[in-house]
C-alpha positions in Angstrom: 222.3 -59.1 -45.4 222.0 -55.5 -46.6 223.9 -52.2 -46.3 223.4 -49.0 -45.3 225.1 -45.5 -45.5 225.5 -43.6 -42.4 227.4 -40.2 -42.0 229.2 -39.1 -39.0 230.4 -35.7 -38.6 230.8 -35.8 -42.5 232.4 -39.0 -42.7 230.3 -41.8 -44.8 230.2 -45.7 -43.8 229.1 -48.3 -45.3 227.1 -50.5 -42.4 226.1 -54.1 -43.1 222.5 -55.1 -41.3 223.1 -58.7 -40.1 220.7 -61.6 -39.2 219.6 -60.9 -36.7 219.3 -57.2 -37.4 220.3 -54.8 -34.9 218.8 -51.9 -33.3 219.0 -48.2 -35.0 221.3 -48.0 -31.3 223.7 -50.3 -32.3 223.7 -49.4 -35.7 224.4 -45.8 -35.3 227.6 -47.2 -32.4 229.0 -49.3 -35.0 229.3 -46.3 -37.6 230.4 -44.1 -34.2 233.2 -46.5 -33.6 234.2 -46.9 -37.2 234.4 -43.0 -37.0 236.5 -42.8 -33.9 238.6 -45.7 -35.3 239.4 -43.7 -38.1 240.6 -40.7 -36.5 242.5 -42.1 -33.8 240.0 -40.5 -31.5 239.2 -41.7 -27.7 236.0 -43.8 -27.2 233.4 -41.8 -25.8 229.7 -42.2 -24.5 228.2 -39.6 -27.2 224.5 -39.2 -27.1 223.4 -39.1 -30.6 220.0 -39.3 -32.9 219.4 -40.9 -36.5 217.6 -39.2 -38.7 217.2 -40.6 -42.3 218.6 -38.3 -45.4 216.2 -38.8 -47.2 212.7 -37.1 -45.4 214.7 -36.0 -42.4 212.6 -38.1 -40.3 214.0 -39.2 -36.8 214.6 -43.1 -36.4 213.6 -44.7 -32.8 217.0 -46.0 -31.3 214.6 -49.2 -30.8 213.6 -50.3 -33.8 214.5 -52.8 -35.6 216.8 -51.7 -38.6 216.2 -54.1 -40.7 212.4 -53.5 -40.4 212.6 -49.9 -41.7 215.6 -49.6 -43.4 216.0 -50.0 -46.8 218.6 -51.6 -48.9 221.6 -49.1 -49.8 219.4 -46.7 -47.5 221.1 -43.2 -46.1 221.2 -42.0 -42.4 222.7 -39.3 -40.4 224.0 -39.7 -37.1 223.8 -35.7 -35.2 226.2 -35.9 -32.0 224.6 -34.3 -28.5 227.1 -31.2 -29.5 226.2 -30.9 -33.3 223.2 -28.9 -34.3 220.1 -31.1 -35.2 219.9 -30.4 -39.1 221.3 -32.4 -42.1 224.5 -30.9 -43.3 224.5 -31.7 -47.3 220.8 -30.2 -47.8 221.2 -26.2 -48.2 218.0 -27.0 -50.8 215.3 -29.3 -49.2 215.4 -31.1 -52.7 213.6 -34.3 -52.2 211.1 -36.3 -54.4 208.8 -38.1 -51.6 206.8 -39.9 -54.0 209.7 -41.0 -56.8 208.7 -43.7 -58.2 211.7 -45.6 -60.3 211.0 -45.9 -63.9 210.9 -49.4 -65.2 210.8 -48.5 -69.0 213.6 -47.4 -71.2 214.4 -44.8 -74.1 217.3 -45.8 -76.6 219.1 -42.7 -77.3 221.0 -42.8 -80.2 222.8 -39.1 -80.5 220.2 -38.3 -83.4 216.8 -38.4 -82.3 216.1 -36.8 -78.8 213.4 -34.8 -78.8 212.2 -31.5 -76.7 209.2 -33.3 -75.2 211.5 -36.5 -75.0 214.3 -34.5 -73.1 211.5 -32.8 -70.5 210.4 -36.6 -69.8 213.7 -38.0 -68.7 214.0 -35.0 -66.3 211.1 -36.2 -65.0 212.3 -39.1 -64.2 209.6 -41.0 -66.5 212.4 -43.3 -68.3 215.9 -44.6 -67.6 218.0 -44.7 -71.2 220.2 -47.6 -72.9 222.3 -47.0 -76.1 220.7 -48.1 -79.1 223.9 -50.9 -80.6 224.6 -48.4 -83.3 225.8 -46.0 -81.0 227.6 -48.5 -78.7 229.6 -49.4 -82.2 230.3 -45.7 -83.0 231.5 -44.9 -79.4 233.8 -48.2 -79.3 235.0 -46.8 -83.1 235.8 -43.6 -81.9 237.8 -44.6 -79.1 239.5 -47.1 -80.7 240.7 -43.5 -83.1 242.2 -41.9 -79.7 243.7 -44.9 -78.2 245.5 -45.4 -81.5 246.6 -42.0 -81.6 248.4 -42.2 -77.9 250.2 -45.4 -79.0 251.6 -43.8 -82.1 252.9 -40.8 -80.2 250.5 -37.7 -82.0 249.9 -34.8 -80.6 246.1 -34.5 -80.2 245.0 -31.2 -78.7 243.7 -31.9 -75.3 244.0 -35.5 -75.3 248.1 -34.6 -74.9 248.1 -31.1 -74.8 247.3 -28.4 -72.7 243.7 -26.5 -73.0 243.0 -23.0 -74.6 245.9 -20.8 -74.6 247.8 -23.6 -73.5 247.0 -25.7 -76.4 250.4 -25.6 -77.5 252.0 -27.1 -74.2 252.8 -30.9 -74.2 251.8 -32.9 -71.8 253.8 -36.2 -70.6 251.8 -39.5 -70.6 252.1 -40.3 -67.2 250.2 -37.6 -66.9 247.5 -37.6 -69.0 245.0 -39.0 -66.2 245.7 -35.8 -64.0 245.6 -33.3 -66.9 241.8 -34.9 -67.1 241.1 -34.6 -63.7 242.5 -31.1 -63.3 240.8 -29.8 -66.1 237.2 -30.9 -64.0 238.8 -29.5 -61.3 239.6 -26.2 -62.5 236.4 -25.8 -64.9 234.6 -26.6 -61.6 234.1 -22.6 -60.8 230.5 -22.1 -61.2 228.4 -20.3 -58.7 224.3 -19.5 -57.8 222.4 -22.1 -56.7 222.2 -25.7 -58.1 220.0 -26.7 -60.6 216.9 -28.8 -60.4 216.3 -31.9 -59.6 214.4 -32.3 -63.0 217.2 -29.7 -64.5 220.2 -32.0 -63.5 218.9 -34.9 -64.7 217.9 -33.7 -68.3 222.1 -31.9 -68.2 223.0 -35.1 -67.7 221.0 -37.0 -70.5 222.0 -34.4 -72.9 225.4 -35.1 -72.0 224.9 -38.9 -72.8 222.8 -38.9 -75.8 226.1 -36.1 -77.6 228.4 -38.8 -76.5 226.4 -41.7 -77.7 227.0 -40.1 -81.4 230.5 -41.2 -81.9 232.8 -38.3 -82.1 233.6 -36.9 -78.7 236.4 -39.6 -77.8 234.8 -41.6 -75.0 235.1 -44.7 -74.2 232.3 -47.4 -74.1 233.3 -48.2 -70.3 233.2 -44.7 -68.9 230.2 -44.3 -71.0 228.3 -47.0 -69.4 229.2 -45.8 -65.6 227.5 -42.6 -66.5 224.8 -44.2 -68.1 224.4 -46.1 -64.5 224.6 -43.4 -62.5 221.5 -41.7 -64.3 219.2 -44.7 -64.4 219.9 -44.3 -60.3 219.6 -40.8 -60.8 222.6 -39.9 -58.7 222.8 -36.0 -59.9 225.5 -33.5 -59.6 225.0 -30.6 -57.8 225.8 -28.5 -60.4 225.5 -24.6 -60.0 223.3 -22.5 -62.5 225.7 -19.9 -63.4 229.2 -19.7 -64.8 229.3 -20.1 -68.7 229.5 -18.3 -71.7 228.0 -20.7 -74.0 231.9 -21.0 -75.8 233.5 -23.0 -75.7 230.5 -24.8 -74.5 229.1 -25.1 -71.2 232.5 -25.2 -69.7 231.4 -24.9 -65.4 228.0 -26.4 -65.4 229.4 -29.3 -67.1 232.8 -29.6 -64.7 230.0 -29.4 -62.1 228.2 -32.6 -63.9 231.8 -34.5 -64.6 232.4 -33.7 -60.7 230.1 -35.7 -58.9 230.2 -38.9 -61.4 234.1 -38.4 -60.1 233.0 -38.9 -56.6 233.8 -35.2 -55.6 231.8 -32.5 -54.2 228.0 -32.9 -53.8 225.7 -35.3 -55.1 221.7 -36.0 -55.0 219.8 -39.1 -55.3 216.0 -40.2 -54.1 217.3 -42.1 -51.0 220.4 -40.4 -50.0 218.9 -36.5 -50.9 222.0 -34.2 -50.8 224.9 -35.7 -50.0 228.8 -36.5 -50.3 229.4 -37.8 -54.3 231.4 -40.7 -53.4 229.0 -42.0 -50.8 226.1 -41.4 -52.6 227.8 -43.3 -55.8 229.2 -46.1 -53.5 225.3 -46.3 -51.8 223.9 -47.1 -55.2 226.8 -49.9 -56.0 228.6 -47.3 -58.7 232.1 -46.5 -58.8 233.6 -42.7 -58.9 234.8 -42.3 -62.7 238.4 -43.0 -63.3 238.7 -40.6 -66.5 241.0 -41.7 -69.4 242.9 -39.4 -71.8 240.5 -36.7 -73.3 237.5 -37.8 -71.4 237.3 -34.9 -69.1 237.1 -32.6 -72.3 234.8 -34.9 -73.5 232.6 -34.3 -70.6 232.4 -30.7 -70.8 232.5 -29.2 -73.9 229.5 -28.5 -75.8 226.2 -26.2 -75.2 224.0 -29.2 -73.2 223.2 -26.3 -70.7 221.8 -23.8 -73.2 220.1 -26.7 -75.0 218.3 -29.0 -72.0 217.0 -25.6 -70.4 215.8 -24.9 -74.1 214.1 -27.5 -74.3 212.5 -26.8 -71.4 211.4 -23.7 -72.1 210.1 -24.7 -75.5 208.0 -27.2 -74.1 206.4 -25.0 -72.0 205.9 -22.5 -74.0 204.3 -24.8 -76.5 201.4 -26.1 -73.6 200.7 -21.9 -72.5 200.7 -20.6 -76.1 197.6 -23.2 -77.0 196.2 -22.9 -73.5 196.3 -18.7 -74.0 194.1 -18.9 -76.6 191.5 -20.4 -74.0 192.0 -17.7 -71.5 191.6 -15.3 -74.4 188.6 -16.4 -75.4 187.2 -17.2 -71.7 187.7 -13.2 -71.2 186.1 -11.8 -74.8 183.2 -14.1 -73.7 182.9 -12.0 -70.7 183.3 -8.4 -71.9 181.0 -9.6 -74.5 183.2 -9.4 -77.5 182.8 -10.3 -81.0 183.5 -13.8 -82.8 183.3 -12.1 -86.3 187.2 -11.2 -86.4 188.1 -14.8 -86.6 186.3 -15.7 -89.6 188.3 -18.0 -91.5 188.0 -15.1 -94.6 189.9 -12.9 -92.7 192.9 -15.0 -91.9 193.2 -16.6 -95.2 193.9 -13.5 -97.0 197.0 -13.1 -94.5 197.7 -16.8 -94.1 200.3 -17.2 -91.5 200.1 -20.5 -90.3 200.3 -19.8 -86.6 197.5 -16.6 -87.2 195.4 -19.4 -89.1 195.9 -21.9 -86.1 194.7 -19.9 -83.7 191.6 -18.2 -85.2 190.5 -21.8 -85.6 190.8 -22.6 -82.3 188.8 -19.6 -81.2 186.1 -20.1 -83.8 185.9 -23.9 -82.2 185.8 -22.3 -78.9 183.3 -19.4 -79.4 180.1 -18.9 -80.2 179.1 -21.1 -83.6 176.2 -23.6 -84.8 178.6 -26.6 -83.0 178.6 -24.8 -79.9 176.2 -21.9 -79.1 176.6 -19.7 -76.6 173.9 -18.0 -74.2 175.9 -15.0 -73.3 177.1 -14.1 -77.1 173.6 -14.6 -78.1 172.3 -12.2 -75.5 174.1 -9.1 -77.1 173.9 -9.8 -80.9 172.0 -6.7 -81.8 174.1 -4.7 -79.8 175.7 -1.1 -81.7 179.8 -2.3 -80.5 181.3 -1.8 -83.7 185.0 -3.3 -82.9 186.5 -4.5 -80.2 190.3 -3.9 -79.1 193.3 -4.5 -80.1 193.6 -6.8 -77.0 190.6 -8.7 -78.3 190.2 -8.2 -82.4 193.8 -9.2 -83.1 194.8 -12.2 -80.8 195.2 -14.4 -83.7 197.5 -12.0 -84.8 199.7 -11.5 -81.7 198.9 -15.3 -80.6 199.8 -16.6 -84.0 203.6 -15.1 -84.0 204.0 -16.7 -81.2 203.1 -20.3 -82.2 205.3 -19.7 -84.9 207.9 -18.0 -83.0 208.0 -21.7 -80.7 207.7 -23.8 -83.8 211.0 -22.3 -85.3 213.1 -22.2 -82.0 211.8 -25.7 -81.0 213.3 -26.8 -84.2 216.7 -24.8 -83.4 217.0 -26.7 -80.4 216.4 -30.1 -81.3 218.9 -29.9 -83.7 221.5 -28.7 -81.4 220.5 -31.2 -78.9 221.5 -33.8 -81.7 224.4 -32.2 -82.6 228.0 -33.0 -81.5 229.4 -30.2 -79.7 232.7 -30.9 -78.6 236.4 -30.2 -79.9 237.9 -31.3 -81.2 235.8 -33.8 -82.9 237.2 -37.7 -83.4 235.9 -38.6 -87.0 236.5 -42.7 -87.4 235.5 -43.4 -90.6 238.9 -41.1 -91.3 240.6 -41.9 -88.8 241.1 -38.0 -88.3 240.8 -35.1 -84.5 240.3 -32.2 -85.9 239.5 -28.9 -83.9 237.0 -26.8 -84.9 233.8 -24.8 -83.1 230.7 -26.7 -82.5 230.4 -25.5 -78.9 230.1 -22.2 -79.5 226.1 -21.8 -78.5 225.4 -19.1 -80.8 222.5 -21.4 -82.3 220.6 -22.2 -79.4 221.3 -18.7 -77.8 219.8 -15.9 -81.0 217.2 -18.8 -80.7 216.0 -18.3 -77.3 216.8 -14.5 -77.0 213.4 -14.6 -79.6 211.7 -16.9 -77.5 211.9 -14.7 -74.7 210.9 -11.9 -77.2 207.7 -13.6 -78.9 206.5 -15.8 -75.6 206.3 -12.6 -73.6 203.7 -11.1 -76.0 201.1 -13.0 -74.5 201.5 -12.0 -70.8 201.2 -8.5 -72.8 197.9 -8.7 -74.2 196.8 -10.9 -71.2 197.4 -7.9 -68.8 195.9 -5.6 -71.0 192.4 -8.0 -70.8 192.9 -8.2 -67.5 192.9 -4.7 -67.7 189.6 -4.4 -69.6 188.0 -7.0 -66.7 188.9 -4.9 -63.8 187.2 -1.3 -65.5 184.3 -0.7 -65.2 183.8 1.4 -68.1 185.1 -1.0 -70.3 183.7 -4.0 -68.9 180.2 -3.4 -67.7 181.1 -5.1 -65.0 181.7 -4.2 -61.0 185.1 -2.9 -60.7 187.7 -4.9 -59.7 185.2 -7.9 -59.8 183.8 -8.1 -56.7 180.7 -7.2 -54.8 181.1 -4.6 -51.8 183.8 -2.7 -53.6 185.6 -0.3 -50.6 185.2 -3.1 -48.3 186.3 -5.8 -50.6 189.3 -5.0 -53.2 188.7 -8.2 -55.2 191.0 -8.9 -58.3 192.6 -5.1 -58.0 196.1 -6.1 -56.4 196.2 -9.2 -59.0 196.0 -7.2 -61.5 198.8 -5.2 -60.0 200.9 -8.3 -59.7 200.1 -9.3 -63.6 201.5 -6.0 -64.3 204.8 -6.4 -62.3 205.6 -9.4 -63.8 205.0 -7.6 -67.5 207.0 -5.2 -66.8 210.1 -7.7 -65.6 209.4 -9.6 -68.4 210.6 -6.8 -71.0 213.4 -5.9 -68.8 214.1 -9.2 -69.4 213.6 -9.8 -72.9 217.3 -7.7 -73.7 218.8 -10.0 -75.5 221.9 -11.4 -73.8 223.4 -13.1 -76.9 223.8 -9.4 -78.2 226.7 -9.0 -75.4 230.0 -11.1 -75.9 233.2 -11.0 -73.4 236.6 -11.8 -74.7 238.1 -14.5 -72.2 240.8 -16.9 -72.2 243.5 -14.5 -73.0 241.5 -13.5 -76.4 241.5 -17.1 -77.6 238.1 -17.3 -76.4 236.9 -13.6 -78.0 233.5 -14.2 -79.0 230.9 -16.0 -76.6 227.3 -16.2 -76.7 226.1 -16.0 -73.2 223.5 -18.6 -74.1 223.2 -20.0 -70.7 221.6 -16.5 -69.2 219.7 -16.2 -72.5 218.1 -19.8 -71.8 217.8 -19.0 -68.0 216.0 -15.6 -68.7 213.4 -17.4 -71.4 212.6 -19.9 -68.8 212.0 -17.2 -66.1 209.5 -15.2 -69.2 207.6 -18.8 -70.0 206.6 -19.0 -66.0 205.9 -15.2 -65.9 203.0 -15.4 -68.5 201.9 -18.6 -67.2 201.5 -16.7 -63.8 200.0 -14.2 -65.9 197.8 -16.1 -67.7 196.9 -17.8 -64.4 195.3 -14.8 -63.0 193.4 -13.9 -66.2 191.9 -17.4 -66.0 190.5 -16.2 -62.6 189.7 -12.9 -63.6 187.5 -14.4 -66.7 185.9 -16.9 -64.7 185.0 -14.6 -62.1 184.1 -11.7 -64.8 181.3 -14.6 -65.5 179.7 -14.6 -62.3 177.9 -11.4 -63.2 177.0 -13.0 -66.1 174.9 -15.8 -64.6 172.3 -17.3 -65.5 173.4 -16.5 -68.9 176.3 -19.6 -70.2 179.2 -19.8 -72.2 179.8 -22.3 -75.3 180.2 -26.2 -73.8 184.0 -26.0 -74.2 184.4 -22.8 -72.0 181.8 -24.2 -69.5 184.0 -27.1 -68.9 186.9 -24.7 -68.3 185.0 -22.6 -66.1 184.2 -26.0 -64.2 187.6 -27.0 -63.7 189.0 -23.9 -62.6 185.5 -24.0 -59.9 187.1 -27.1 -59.1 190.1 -26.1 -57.5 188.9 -22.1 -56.6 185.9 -21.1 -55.6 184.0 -17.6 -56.6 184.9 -14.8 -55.5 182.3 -13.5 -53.0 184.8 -11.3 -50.3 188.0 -10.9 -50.1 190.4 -13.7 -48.9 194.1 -14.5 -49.6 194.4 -14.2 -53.4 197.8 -15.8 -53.7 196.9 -19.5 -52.6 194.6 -19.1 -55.8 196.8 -18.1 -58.4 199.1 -20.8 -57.8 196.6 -23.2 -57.9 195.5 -21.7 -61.5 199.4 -21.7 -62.6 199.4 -25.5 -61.5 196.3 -26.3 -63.6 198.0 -24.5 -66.7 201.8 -26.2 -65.7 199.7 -29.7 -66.0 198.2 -28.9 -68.9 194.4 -29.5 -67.8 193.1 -26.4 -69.1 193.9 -27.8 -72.5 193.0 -31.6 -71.6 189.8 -30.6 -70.8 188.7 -28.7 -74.2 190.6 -30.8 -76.6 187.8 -33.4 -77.1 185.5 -30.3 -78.0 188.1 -29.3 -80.8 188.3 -32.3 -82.3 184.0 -32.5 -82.5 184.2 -28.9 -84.0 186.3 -29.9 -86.6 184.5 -33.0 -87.5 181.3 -31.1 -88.1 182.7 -28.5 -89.8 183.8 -31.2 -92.0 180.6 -32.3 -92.5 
């Protein structure tokens, strides 16, 4: 015998599927009359459908359910005078092709890394404590619980929050002071975060616990632990905090649903009711001890898991940038002499020196010649732009730039963040300020700042492709110029996101609002400063996007003349997915195909072995 969890007019039921099973009919009549039952309502002959949550698809009334239901499966019953759509999915956030992870990552509270963090979002890995950490949580808790037995005032384990720190609090009501300080921090607003977003909120979360100091204990712990390895996700709204103290409403948000309140998502149930969708997996809602709930939201895990995010993929488009770059100097014929390792060792940057070798590796050289740079050797170009000359320059900062602010981040995602901090090996709380995000915040305000020069020099290039003067090339890329436009409006569309990009790049953690009746009088605003350097990263990787098609075109007019092996095998990629460019048709479909072969990475995949042979013989 299995289960099921049908909804009825917002109500959730647990249905048991018998032997023999019933049909999807009956099914739906039994959760009817469990409904009806439960709110004194007259029976009724009610024409309904079933559609499943998860899909939307409509269920036959004669099936079998058994037969196409799944164990702790979710369904929706819609009444003849309800409107036909499910009412818990404002976002059509589904994952048809999740696939449940079967390994593990120990967390520990000292060792997550950026690229680790992006994985679990991805739902690559379910986490377990490593038994250090199990023994520092149980410590730690053992501290508070020893505390509320002697009678000491602890500041929000007993006490009020904030302003009202100095307001105690009786113990038989201690478990509602928790609750209502979820409650009340729950005042975020803006849509919900990601799928992929929630899930790495609520690792962070769980790896900062799993260091010892926040007060938890081992039993709450391990239900939250639960409910991400079934990745039941909160919905949890994108804007609200200040970054101090902490993450204060996206966190309430993430405490709400593992309470069983407000909305919650998981791969079979999609968006949901929290308790049903906790009760459909076999959890149970938290029940949260004294200073749990502060426990649960203080500390910067929204700045950080976004950073981390944002790091990561800004790492894959600054290597990947230096392809595109040289893909387009390869077509407006540039020179490979600026990169000569001379030139960069006498200004010896390490990010400058990184990516001059990649584009001597790429360009023209004894490993891998090239037809086209040959083909203009004796030509009287003296230097080449700015755009062109100096992109291990501009390039280089950037690498750096990421470097620096990925190490930022990691160690704020290692960090504990909460006040005030339990310390057992002293057997001391004391309050202090790790949630204030300043850290992770002046951090990503120069990510934003250094990412965002490489959408700049890519428009300019993209630039240089469409003009004729300055490429030798047809303008705009494209035979039949009147009657075909070619790459003209894409270049118009690199521009406008440029140009949103340095609106954007004002750095927010510049700005501070006194709240909390001026207890709370300096704030970071890290959370818009990590939203705004996510939105940068995908605007020069849609940049970047459309200069990969520009270049790849721009060598069309090159043909039959070819590039170095490397770039070839670039330009055959991107012909695997677009096709040239021989009239005008609907330009958008192939950008985003371009900014999903950069998102993946394949651009990079697909040189790397070449880099590695470059170096080798360069060795030799």
């Amino acid at each position: 015998m299995h289960c099921v969890s049908v909804c009825v007019r917002g109500d959730w039921f647990r249905v048991p599927i018998g032997v023999p099973s019933p049909s999807i009919r009956s099914l739906g009549s039994a959760a009817l009359q469990r409904h009806r039952r439960g709110k004194n309502l007259e029976r009724d002959e009610s024409e309904f459908v079933v559609r499943r949550c998860r899909g939307g698809e409509l269920l036959d009334h004669d099936d079998c359910a058994a037969a196409i239901l799944d164990h702790n499966d979710f369904i929706q019953l819609i009444l003849a005078d309800e409107d036909d759509e499910l009412g818990f999915s404002p976002l059509a956030t589904s994952v048809p092709d999740y696939q449940e992870p079967t390994e593990f990552l120990s967390l520990d509270g000292n060792s997550l890394t950026t690229a680790d963090l992006v994985a679990l979002g991805q739902g690559l890995f379910k986490v377990k404590l490593t038994p250090e950490a199990v023994d520092r949580v149980i410590k730690c808790r053992a501290v508070i619980d020893g505390f509320l037995k002697e009678g000491k005032v602890v500041y929000g384990v007993n006490t009020g929050f904030g302003k009202f720190a100095h307001t105690l609090i009786p113990n038989d009501q201690l478990v509602m002071l928790q609750e209502n300080l979820i409650h009340s921090h729950s005042a975020g607003v803006g849509s919900p975060l990601s799928v992929e977003r929630t899930r790495m909120l609520l690792v962070q979360r769980i790896n900062v616990l799993a260091k010892g100091y926040s007060g938890i204990s081992m039993e709450t712990l391990d239900d939250i632990i639960k409910a991400f390895n079934a990745s039941c996700l909160s919905w949890v709204p994108e804007k609200g905090t200040l970054g101090a103290s902490g993450d204060l409403a996206p966190l309430a948000h993430l405490a709400l649903g593992l309470m069983g309140e407000g909305r919650m998502w998981s791969p079979q149930s999609g968006w949901a009711q929290a308790k049903a969708v906790l009760e459909g997996h076999g959890l149970k809602p938290l029940v949260l001890k004294p200073k749990e709930g502060l426990a649960l939201i203080n500390g910067t895990q929204m700045i950080s898991s976004l950073g981390a995010e944002a790091v990561e993929r800004a790492l894959a488009i600054a290597r990947q940038a230096d392809v595109v770059a040289a893909l387009t100097l390869e077509a407006l014929r540039g020179s490979v002499r600026p990169f000569h390792p001379a030139i960069h060792a006498v200004k010896p940057h390490p990010g400058q020196k990184e990516v001059a070798e990649r584009l001597c590796a790429l360009l023209d050289s004894p490993v891998f010649p090239s037809q086209i740079s040959e083909s203009h050797r004796s030509c009287n170009r003296v230097q080449d732009a700015y755009t062109l000359r100096c992109i291990p320059q501009v390039h280089g900062i950037v690498n750096d730039t990421i470097k620096f602010v990925q190490m930022i981040i990691s160690t704020e995602m290692n960090s504990a963040t909460d006040n005030p901090l339990v310390f057992a090996e002293m057997n001391e709380v004391i309050s202090g300020g790790n949630f204030h995000g300043e850290y992770p915040a002046k951090a990503l305000d120069y990510l934003a700042i250094g990412v965002h020069e490489l959408a700049n020099l890519s428009e300019r290039r993209i630039e240089r492709l469409m003009n004729p003067p300055l490429s030798e090339l047809p303008a705009f890329l494209v035979q039949d110029g009147g009657l075909n436009s070619g790459f003209m409006i894409a270049h118009c569309t690199a521009a406008a996101l440029v140009s949103e990009s340095k609106a954007l790049c004002h750095p927010s953690s510049v700005d501070s609002l006194s709240t909390s009746a001026a207890t709370e009088d300096h704030v970071s605003m890290g959370g818009w400063a990590a939203r705004k350097a996510l939105t940068i990263v995908e605007h020069v990787e849609q940049v970047l996007a459309i200069e990969l098609l520009a270049a790849c075109q721009a060598l069309e007019f090159l043909r039959p003349l070819e590039t170095t092996a490397p770039l070839e095998r670039v330009y055959r990629l991107v012909r695997s997915v677009v096709s040239a460019w021989d009239k005008d048709r609907i330009m958008s479909h192939d950008i985003e195909v371009a900014h999903t072969l950069l998102r993946q990475q394949k651009v990079w995949a697909e040189i790397q072995p070449y880099m590695d042979k470059y170096r080798n013989k360069m060795k030799e």
